[in-house]
C-alpha positions in Angstrom: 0.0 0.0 0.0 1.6 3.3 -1.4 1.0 6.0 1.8 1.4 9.5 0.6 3.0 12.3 2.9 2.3 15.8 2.8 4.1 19.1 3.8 2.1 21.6 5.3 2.7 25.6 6.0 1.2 28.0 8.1 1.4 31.7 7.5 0.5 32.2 11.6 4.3 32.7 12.2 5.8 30.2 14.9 7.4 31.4 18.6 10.3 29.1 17.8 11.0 29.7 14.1 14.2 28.1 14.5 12.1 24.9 15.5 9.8 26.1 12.6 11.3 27.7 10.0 10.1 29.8 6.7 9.4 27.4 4.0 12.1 27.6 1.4 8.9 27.5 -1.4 6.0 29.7 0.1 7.6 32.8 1.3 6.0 34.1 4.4 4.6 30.5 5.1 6.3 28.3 8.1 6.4 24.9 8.5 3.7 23.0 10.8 6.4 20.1 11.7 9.4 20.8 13.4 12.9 21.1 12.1 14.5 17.5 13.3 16.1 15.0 11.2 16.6 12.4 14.1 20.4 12.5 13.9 20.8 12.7 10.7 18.2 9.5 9.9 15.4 12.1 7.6 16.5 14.1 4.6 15.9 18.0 3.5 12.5 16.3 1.9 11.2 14.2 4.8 11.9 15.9 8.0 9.3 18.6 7.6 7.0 16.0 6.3 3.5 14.3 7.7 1.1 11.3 7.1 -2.5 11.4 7.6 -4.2 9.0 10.4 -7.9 8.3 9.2 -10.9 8.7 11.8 -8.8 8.8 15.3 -7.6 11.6 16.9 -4.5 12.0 19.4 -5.0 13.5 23.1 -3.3 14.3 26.1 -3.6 14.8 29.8 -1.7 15.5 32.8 -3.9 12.6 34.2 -4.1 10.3 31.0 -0.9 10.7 29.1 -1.2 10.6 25.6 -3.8 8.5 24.1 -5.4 7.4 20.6 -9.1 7.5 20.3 -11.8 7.0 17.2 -13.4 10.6 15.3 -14.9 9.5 12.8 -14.4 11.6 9.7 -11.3 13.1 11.8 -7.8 12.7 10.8 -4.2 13.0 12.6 -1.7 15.0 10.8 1.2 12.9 12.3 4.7 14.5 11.4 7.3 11.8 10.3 9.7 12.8 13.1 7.3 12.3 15.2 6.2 9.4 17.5 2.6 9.3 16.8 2.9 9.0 12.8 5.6 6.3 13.0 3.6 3.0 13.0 1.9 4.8 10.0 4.9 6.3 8.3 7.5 3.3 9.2 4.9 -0.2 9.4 2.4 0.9 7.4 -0.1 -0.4 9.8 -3.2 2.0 11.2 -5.1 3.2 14.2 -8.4 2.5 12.3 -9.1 -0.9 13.2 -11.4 -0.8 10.2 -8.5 0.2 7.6 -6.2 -2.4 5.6 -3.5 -3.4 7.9 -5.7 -2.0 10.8 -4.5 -2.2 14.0 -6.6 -3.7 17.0 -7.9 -1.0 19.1 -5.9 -2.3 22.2 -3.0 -1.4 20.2 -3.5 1.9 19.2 -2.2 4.0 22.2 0.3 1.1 22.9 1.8 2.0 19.4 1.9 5.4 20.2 3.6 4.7 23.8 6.2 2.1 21.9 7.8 4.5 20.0 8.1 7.0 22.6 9.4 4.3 25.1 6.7 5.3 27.7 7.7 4.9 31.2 6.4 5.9 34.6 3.9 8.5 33.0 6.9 9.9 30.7 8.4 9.5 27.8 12.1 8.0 27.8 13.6 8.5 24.8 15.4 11.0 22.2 14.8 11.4 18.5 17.1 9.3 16.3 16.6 6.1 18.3 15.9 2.8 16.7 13.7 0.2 17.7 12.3 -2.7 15.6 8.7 -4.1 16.5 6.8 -7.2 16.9 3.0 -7.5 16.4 2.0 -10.1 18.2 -1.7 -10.0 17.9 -1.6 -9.6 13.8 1.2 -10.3 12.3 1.4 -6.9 10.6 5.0 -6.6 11.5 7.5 -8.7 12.7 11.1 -7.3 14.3 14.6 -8.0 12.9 16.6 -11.3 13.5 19.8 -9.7 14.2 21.4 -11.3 17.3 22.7 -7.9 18.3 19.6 -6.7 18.9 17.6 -7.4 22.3 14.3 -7.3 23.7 13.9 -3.8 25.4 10.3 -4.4 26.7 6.6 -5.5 26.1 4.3 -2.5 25.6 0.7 -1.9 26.5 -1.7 1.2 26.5 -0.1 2.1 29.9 3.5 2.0 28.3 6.3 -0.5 29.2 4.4 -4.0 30.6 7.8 -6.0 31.3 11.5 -5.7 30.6 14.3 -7.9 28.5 17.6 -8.3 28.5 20.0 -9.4 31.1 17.9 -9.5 34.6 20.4 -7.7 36.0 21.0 -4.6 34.0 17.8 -5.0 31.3 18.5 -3.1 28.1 16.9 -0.2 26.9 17.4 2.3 23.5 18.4 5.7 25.9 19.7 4.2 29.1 22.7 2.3 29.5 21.2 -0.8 32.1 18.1 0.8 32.7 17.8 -1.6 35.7 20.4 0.6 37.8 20.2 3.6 35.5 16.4 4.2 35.2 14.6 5.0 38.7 11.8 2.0 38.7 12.5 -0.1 35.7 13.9 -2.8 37.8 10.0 -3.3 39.4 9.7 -4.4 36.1 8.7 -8.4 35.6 11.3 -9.9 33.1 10.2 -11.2 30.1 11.7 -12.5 26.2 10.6 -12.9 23.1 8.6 -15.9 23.7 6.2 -14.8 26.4 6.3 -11.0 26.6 2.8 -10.9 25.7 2.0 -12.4 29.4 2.3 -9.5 30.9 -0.4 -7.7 29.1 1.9 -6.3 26.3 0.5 -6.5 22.5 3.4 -5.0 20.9 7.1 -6.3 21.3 10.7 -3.8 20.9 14.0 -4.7 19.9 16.5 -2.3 20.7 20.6 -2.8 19.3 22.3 -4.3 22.6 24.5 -0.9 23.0 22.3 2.4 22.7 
């Protein structure tokens, strides 16, 4: 399936125009999505780039976190360098359950929390940062077989469900053993790649064994 991203400009000019500069195209017209090539990984053409997300919508509390919900007729306009446009942009899979290559509505805010390596009510992770992902409940994607690459942790809608890796240090894509390094991680159940899903997780992350 061919998805088509767009590049939109605002002329409402930006309080960080460094973050959102002028569009080299439109004069007097900013970009919506913000200047970041995560290091290095997105090209002059993508990195102000976005994919639309049919009939869901993207929210956030102080209370909830950030969560995917249905609108019908509604769409997302997910920038590429951004974590909620990444299962789109990167696994071509969907937050419309009813969409080809649709994923389950327990997944939707799980996908969302994957990529931004949701821990503890935060986010715990930098742009640039690779992960390869598992669907366990579809088959829509399946990670990489590289040996060098370890099971970071099973993900839910609450964010990180259990943790791989060596018991005693864990491994994680920002924090060198996360088990001493990241304040709660090591409350954690363990888990691998066989029976992550036991914990309540419906999507599995690789990470490479040295962030």
């Amino acid at each position: 399936m061919t998805i088509c991203r767009y590049e939109f400009v605002t002329n409402v000019v930006p309080h960080d125009t460094g973050k959102y500069p002028e569009s080299e195209k439109v004069e007097g017209y900013h970009h919506i999505c913000p200047n970041e090539d995560e290091g290095g990984t997105l090209g002059a053409d993508y990195k102000f780039s976005s994919v639309l997300s049919p009939n869901v919508s993207v929210f956030s509390s102080s209370k909830l976190g950030p969560y995917i919900t249905d609108t019908p007729g509604i769409f997302i306009n997910g920038c590429i360098n951004g974590a909620v446009s990444k299962g789109q942009y990167q696994l071509n899979a969907f937050y419309d359950p009813t969409a080809y290559r649709g994923l389950q509505v327990s997944q939707r805010t799980a996908m969302l929390r994957a990529w931004m390596a949701w821990f503890a009510d935060e986010p715990r992770t930098v742009p640039g940062k690779r992960i390869s992902m598992q669907d366990p409940l579809n088959d829509l994607f399946d990670w990489t077989s590289d040996p060098t690459w370890e099971l970071e942790a099973g993900y839910g809608a609450s964010g990180a469900r259990c943790r791989g890796g060596a018991p005693t240090t864990g491994v994680h894509r920002n924090y060198i053993d996360p088990v001493i390094s990241l304040p709660g991680w090591d409350a954690l159940p363990t888990c691998d790649t066989s029976n992550y899903t036991g914990s309540g997780a419906v999507l599995g992350v690789k990470v490479p064994g040295n962030p």
